[in-house]
N, C-alpha and C positions, 0 to 999 in steps of 0.2 A: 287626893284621889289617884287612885293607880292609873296608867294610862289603857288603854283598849282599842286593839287592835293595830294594825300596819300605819307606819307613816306613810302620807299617800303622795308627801311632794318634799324639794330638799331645797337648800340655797342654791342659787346659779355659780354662788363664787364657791361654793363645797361639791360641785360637778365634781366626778373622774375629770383624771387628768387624761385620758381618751376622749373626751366628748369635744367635742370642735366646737364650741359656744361662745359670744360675746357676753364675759358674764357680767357684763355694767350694763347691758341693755335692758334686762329683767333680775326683779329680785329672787323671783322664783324660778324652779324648773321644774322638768318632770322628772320623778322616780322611779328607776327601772322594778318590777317585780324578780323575782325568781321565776329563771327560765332555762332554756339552752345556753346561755354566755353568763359571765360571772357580770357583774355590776362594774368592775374596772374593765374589763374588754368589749364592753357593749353599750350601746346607745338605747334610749327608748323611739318606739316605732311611731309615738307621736311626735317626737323631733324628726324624725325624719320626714314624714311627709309637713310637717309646719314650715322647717328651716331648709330644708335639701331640696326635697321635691317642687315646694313654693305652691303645692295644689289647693294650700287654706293658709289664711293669713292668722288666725288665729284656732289657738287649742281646740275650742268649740266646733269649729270647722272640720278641724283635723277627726274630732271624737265623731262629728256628725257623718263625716267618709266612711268610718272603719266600719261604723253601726250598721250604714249599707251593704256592706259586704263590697268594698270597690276594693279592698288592698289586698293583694298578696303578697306573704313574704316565702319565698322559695316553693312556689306555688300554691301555697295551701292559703287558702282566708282567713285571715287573723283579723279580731275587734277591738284586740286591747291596745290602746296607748301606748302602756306601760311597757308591754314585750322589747324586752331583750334584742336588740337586733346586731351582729357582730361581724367580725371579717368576710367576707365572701359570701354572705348572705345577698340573697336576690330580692328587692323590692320591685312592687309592680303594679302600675294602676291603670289598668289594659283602658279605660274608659279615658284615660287623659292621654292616653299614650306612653306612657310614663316608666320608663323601665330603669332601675340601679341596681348598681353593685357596691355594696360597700367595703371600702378599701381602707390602707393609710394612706395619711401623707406624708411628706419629709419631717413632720418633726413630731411624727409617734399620735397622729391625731385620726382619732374615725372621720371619715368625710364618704363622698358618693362620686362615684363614677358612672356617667349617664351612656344609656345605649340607645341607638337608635332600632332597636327588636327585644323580642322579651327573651332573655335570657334560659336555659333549657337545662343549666350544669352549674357544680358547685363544687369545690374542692371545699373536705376537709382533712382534718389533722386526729393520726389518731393518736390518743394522748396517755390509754392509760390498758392494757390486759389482763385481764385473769380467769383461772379455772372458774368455771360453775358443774353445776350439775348437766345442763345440758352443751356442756364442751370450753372451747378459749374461746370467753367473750371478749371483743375490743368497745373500746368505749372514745368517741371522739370528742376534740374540744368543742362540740358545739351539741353533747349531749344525746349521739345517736350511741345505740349500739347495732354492733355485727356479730352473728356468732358462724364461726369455723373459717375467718379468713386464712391465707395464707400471706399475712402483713407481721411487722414488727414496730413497736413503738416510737414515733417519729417519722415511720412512712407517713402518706394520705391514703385520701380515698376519692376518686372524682365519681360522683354521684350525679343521676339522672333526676331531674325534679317533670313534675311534682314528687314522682314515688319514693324518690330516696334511695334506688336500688343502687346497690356498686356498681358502675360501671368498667373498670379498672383499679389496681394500687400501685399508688407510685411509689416506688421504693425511694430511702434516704439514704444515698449514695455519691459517689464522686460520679459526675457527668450530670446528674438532675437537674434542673432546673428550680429555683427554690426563689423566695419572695422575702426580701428582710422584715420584720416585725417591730425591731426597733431598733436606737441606737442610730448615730451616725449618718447610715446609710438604709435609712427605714423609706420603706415604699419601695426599692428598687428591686429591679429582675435581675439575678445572678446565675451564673454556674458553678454548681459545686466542684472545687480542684479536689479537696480533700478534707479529710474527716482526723481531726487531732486528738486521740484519747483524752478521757481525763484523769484525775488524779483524786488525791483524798485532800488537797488544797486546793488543785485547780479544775474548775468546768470543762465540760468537753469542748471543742472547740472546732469550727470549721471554715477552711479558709475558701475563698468565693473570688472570678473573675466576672468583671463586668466591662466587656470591653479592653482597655489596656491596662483596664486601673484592679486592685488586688489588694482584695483587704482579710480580716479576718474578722469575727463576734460570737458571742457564743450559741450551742446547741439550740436553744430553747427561743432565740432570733430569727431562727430558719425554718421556712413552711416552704415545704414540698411542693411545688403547681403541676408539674411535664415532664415531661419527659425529652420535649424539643419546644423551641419559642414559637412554632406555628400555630402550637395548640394553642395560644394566650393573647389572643387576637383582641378580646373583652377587657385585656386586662394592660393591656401596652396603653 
């Protein structure tokens, strides 16, 4: 017989290599749906309040929270599990007190960063541009669009939640402030020195100070936060 319909759960040990799991603890895990983040850059939103949050000990728990409407992710109520939850997304469970950001860690892994307030802003990345009929749409990696910014691909965007509206774009430039993605020095807060063309064998390349140390990784490594380190107070 032909199979029918979505697989609804996956191995622990066939996780993304993003999901921060003990995968000898359970055979199973959850599987992300299609959403805002791709399935390698995202977690599902029932791991996170299971495993990060620690609000329910078990998935049932977890699905019995959402149902009530107790979670928000970047303000809005979300019910599903399954959602997609990825970089600098805000989770929030005002009723427990309960407020995160999700981050990396040093070795390229989704994990949560706890705030003692609920969170009110979000940086993303915008990742992709083109004409339409009603102007130059951008399109971020976490699946908004904007239409008629005055941004370029690789800028961000810091966004006001719940609405989502723009509140600023940070350009990707020498002096910014940018957040490494992965590699080496993933997790850390940097300054951009410079921006290294690239070529038709090699990637663009940008070289970054952190302190006395000076490194470099490529284009696609680096997310825009500020414009200065006072702004990132949530995120230090």
């Amino acid at each position: 017989m032909s199979r029918k319909g979505e697989n609804k759960k996956s191995k622990a040990i066939s996780a993304p290599k993003a999901v921060h799991i003990n995968r000898k603890d359970n055979f199973w895990s959850i599987r992300t749906k299609a959403g805002p983040h791709t399935s390698e850059t995202a977690m599902p939103l029932g791991l996170v309040i299971r495993d990060f949050a620690k609000v329910a000990s078990t998935l049932k728990e977890a699905k019995h929270a959402l149902q009530k409407g107790e979670v928000k992710v970047n303000g809005v109520v979300r019910k599903a599990h399954q959602l997609p939850v990825g970089l600098f997304d805000v989770v929030s469970i005002e009723k427990q007190k309960v407020f995160l950001r999700v981050i990396y860690d040093a070795k390229g892994r989704l994990t949560v960063k706890v705030s003692d307030k609920d969170l009110k802003e979000k940086v993303s990345r915008i990742a992709k541009k083109m004409m339409t009929s009603k102007g130059l749409q951008f399109t971020t990696d976490d699946g908004r669009t904007f239409i008629g910014l005055k941004a370029n691909v690789g800028d961000s965007v810091k966004l006001k939640l719940p609405e989502g509206k723009v509140e600023s774009v940070l350009e990707y430039k020498a002096g910014a402030i940018a957040y490494v993605t992965k590699g080496a020095h993933s997790s850390e807060i940097a300054t951009i020195k410079e921006i290294i063309s690239g070529t038709a064998r090699r990637a663009e390349l940008v070289k970054l100070t952190s302190g006395k140390i000076e490194f470099e990784t490529v284009a696609e490594n680096v997310f825009v936060i500020g414009k200065t380190k006072s702004e990132l107070e949530d995120l230090e």
